[in-house]
C-alpha positions in Angstrom: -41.3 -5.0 -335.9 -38.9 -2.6 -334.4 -38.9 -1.7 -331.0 -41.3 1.8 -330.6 -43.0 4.2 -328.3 -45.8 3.8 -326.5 -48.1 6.4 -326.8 -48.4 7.1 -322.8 -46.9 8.8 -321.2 -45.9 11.7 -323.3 -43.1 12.4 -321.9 -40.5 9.7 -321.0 -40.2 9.4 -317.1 -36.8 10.2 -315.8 -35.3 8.8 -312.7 -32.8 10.9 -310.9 -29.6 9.2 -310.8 -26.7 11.0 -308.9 -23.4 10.1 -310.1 -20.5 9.7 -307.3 -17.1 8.7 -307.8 -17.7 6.1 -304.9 -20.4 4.1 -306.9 -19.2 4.8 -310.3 -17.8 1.3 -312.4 -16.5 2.9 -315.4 -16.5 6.2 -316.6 -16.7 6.8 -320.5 -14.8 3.1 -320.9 -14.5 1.6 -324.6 -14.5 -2.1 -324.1 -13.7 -4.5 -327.2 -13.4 -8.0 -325.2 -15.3 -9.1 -322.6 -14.6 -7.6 -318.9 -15.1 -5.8 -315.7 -16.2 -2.7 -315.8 -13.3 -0.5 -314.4 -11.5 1.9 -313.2 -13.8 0.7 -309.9 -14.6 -2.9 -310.9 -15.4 -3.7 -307.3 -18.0 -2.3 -304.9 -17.8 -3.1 -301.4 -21.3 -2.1 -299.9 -19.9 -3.3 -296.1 -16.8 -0.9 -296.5 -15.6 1.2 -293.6 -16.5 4.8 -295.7 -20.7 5.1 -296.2 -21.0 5.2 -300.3 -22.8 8.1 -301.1 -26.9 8.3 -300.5 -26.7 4.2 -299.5 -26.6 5.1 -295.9 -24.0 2.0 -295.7 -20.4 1.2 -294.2 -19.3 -1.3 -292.0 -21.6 -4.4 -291.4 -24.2 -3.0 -294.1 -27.5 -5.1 -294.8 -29.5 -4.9 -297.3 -28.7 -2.1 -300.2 -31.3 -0.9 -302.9 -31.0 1.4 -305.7 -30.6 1.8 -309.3 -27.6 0.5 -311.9 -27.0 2.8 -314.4 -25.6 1.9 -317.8 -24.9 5.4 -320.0 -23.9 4.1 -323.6 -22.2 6.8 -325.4 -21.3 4.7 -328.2 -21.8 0.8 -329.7 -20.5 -0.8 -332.7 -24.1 -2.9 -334.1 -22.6 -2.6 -338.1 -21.9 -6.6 -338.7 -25.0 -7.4 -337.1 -24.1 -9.8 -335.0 -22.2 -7.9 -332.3 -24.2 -8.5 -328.3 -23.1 -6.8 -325.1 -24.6 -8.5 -322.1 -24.3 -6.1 -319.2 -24.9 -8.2 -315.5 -24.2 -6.6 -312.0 -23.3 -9.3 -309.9 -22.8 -9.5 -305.9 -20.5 -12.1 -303.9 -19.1 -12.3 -300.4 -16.1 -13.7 -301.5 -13.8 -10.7 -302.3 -12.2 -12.3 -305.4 -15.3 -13.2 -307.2 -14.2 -17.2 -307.6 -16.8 -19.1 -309.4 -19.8 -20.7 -307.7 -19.6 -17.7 -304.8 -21.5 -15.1 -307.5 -25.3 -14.3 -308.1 -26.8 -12.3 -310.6 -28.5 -8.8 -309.0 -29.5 -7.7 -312.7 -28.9 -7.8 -316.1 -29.8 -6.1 -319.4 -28.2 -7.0 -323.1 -28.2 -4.8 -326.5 -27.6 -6.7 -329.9 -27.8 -5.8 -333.1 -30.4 -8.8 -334.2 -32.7 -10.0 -332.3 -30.9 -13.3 -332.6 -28.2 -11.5 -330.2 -30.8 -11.2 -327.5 -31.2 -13.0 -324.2 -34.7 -14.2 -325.1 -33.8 -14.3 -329.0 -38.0 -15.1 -330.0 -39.2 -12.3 -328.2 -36.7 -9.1 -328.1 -35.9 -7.1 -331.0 -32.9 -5.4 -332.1 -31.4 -2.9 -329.7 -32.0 0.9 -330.3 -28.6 2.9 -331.4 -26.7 4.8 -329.1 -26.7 6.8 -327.3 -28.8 5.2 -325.0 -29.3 5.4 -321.3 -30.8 1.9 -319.5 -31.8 1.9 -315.4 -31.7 -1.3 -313.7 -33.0 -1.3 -310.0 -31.2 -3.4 -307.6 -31.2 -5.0 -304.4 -27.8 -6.8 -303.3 -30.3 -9.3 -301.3 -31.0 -12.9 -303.2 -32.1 -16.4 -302.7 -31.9 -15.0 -299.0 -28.0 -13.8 -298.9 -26.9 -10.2 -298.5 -23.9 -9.4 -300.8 -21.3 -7.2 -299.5 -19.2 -6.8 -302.8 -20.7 -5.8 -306.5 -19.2 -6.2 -309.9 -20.3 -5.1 -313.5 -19.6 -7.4 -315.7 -20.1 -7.2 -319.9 -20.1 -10.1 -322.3 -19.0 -9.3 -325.8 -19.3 -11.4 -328.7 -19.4 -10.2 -332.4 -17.3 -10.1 -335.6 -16.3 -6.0 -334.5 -17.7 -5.3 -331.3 -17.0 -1.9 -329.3 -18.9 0.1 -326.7 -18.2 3.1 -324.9 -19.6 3.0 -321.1 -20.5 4.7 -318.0 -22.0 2.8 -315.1 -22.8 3.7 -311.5 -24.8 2.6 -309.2 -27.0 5.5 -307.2 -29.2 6.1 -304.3 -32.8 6.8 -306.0 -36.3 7.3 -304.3 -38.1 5.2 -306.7 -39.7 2.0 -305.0 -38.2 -0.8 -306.1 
Protein backbone atom coordinates (compact mmCIF):
# COMPACT_ATOMS: atom_id res chain seq x y z
CA UNK A 1 0.00 0.00 0.00
CA UNK A 2 1.36 3.28 -1.00
CA UNK A 3 2.10 5.95 1.29
CA UNK A 4 -1.27 8.38 1.59
CA UNK A 5 -2.96 11.20 3.42
CA UNK A 6 -4.57 11.23 6.40
CA UNK A 7 -7.70 12.57 6.47
CA UNK A 8 -6.87 15.23 9.39
CA UNK A 9 -5.89 17.85 9.19
CA UNK A 10 -7.15 19.26 6.08
CA UNK A 11 -4.67 21.28 5.44
CA UNK A 12 -1.02 20.19 5.71
CA UNK A 13 0.69 22.12 8.71
CA UNK A 14 3.58 24.25 7.58
CA UNK A 15 6.50 25.11 9.68
CA UNK A 16 8.21 28.28 9.04
CA UNK A 17 11.67 27.75 8.07
CA UNK A 18 13.85 30.89 7.29
CA UNK A 19 16.59 30.27 5.03
CA UNK A 20 20.11 32.08 5.74
CA UNK A 21 23.13 31.88 3.97
CA UNK A 22 24.85 31.12 7.40
CA UNK A 23 22.93 27.86 8.05
CA UNK A 24 22.43 26.85 4.54
CA UNK A 25 24.43 23.20 3.40
CA UNK A 26 23.65 23.19 -0.12
CA UNK A 27 21.78 25.23 -2.30
CA UNK A 28 20.03 23.57 -5.33
CA UNK A 29 23.10 20.78 -5.32
CA UNK A 30 22.74 17.66 -7.77
CA UNK A 31 24.66 14.90 -6.12
CA UNK A 32 25.33 11.43 -7.99
CA UNK A 33 27.87 9.80 -5.41
CA UNK A 34 27.73 9.85 -1.98
CA UNK A 35 28.89 13.18 -0.01
CA UNK A 36 28.76 16.31 2.05
CA UNK A 37 26.40 18.53 1.44
CA UNK A 38 28.29 21.69 0.23
CA UNK A 39 29.01 24.72 -0.67
CA UNK A 40 28.82 24.93 3.50
CA UNK A 41 29.51 21.33 4.44
CA UNK A 42 30.43 22.38 7.90
CA UNK A 43 28.47 24.19 10.62
CA UNK A 44 30.21 25.49 13.50
CA UNK A 45 27.37 26.40 16.18
CA UNK A 46 30.37 27.78 18.78
CA UNK A 47 31.72 30.24 15.94
CA UNK A 48 32.74 33.75 16.82
CA UNK A 49 29.64 35.29 14.40
CA UNK A 50 25.87 34.28 16.04
CA UNK A 51 24.22 32.13 13.06
CA UNK A 52 21.11 33.61 12.30
CA UNK A 53 17.85 33.20 14.89
CA UNK A 54 20.19 30.45 16.99
CA UNK A 55 21.17 33.12 19.40
CA UNK A 56 24.73 31.27 19.31
CA UNK A 57 28.60 32.28 18.90
CA UNK A 58 31.35 31.71 20.85
CA UNK A 59 31.08 29.00 23.68
CA UNK A 60 27.38 28.08 22.45
CA UNK A 61 25.46 25.21 24.46
CA UNK A 62 22.86 23.61 23.45
CA UNK A 63 21.19 24.49 19.83
CA UNK A 64 17.62 23.39 18.60
CA UNK A 65 15.85 23.78 15.52
CA UNK A 66 14.76 22.36 12.41
CA UNK A 67 16.92 20.60 9.25
CA UNK A 68 15.49 21.23 6.20
CA UNK A 69 15.84 19.00 3.16
CA UNK A 70 14.12 20.75 -0.17
CA UNK A 71 14.26 18.05 -2.96
CA UNK A 72 13.81 19.72 -6.22
CA UNK A 73 14.60 16.63 -8.10
CA UNK A 74 15.44 12.58 -7.64
CA UNK A 75 16.15 9.93 -10.01
CA UNK A 76 13.72 6.64 -8.47
CA UNK A 77 13.49 5.10 -12.45
CA UNK A 78 15.66 1.72 -11.80
CA UNK A 79 14.06 1.22 -8.68
CA UNK A 80 16.62 0.56 -6.69
CA UNK A 81 18.24 4.00 -6.21
CA UNK A 82 18.28 5.22 -1.86
CA UNK A 83 19.44 8.55 -0.62
CA UNK A 84 20.07 8.45 3.09
CA UNK A 85 20.11 12.00 4.29
CA UNK A 86 21.92 12.13 8.19
CA UNK A 87 22.91 15.51 9.99
CA UNK A 88 25.65 14.70 12.11
CA UNK A 89 27.54 16.74 14.95
CA UNK A 90 31.23 16.24 16.25
CA UNK A 91 33.75 18.32 18.28
CA UNK A 92 36.43 17.23 16.34
CA UNK A 93 36.66 19.75 13.49
CA UNK A 94 37.67 17.20 10.81
CA UNK A 95 34.94 14.84 11.39
CA UNK A 96 37.50 11.61 11.90
CA UNK A 97 35.60 8.49 12.61
CA UNK A 98 34.48 7.37 16.10
CA UNK A 99 34.31 11.42 17.09
CA UNK A 100 30.58 11.70 15.09
CA UNK A 101 26.91 11.14 16.34
CA UNK A 102 23.91 11.07 14.52
CA UNK A 103 21.51 14.34 15.36
CA UNK A 104 18.86 13.06 12.64
CA UNK A 105 18.21 11.26 9.68
CA UNK A 106 15.57 10.61 7.02
CA UNK A 107 16.03 8.31 3.72
CA UNK A 108 13.90 8.25 0.22
CA UNK A 109 14.02 5.03 -2.03
CA UNK A 110 12.42 3.99 -4.67
CA UNK A 111 11.25 0.35 -3.04
CA UNK A 112 10.62 -0.13 0.00
CA UNK A 113 13.49 -2.52 0.03
CA UNK A 114 15.65 0.85 -0.16
CA UNK A 115 14.33 1.94 3.15
CA UNK A 116 15.94 2.14 6.59
CA UNK A 117 13.33 -0.08 8.12
CA UNK A 118 12.74 -2.07 4.69
CA UNK A 119 9.40 -4.21 6.42
CA UNK A 120 7.67 -1.23 7.43
CA UNK A 121 8.28 1.98 5.07
CA UNK A 122 7.07 2.24 1.71
CA UNK A 123 8.34 3.71 -1.33
CA UNK A 124 9.24 7.37 -1.20
CA UNK A 125 6.85 9.92 -2.77
CA UNK A 126 8.28 11.76 -6.08
CA UNK A 127 9.82 15.02 -6.01
CA UNK A 128 9.46 17.63 -5.33
CA UNK A 129 9.26 17.07 -1.85
CA UNK A 130 10.04 19.02 1.15
CA UNK A 131 11.06 16.85 4.65
CA UNK A 132 11.66 18.83 8.23
CA UNK A 133 13.76 17.17 10.67
CA UNK A 134 13.97 18.88 14.25
CA UNK A 135 17.27 18.84 15.85
CA UNK A 136 19.08 19.29 18.92
CA UNK A 137 23.01 19.24 18.66
CA UNK A 138 22.88 17.70 22.38
CA UNK A 139 23.25 13.58 22.57
CA UNK A 140 24.18 10.79 24.86
CA UNK A 141 25.00 13.91 27.05
CA UNK A 142 27.59 15.80 24.67
CA UNK A 143 26.99 19.17 23.09
CA UNK A 144 28.29 19.31 19.46
CA UNK A 145 29.85 22.38 18.28
CA UNK A 146 30.26 21.43 14.56
CA UNK A 147 27.32 19.98 12.11
CA UNK A 148 27.54 18.16 8.80
CA UNK A 149 24.96 16.86 6.22
CA UNK A 150 25.84 13.96 5.02
CA UNK A 151 23.85 11.75 1.92
CA UNK A 152 24.37 8.11 1.17
CA UNK A 153 23.73 7.15 -2.44
CA UNK A 154 23.48 3.77 -3.69
CA UNK A 155 21.51 2.72 -6.99
CA UNK A 156 22.10 1.61 -10.52
CA UNK A 157 21.44 5.74 -11.77
CA UNK A 158 21.06 7.74 -8.78
CA UNK A 159 20.79 11.66 -8.85
CA UNK A 160 19.21 14.26 -6.54
CA UNK A 161 18.94 17.88 -6.59
CA UNK A 162 19.15 19.50 -2.93
CA UNK A 163 18.74 22.32 -0.69
CA UNK A 164 19.34 21.98 2.99
CA UNK A 165 19.54 24.46 5.91
CA UNK A 166 19.17 24.30 9.15
CA UNK A 167 16.72 27.27 10.82
CA UNK A 168 15.68 28.81 13.95
CA UNK A 169 11.79 27.64 14.21
CA UNK A 170 9.27 28.15 17.22
CA UNK A 171 7.94 24.69 17.09
CA UNK A 172 8.71 22.73 20.40
CA UNK A 173 10.85 20.18 19.83
Amino acid sequence: MPLTAGALPSQAPHFAVPLDKATLFADAQTITATADLGPNTQLDLGGVAPLAGFGVGSGAGRTSGMWVINVTAMDLSSGDESYKFALLGSNDVLFQNGNVDLLAFHDFAAVSAGRVIATLLGPSLAAPTRIYRPFVNLSQGLVYRYLRARVVIAGTSPSISVSSWLSWTDQRI
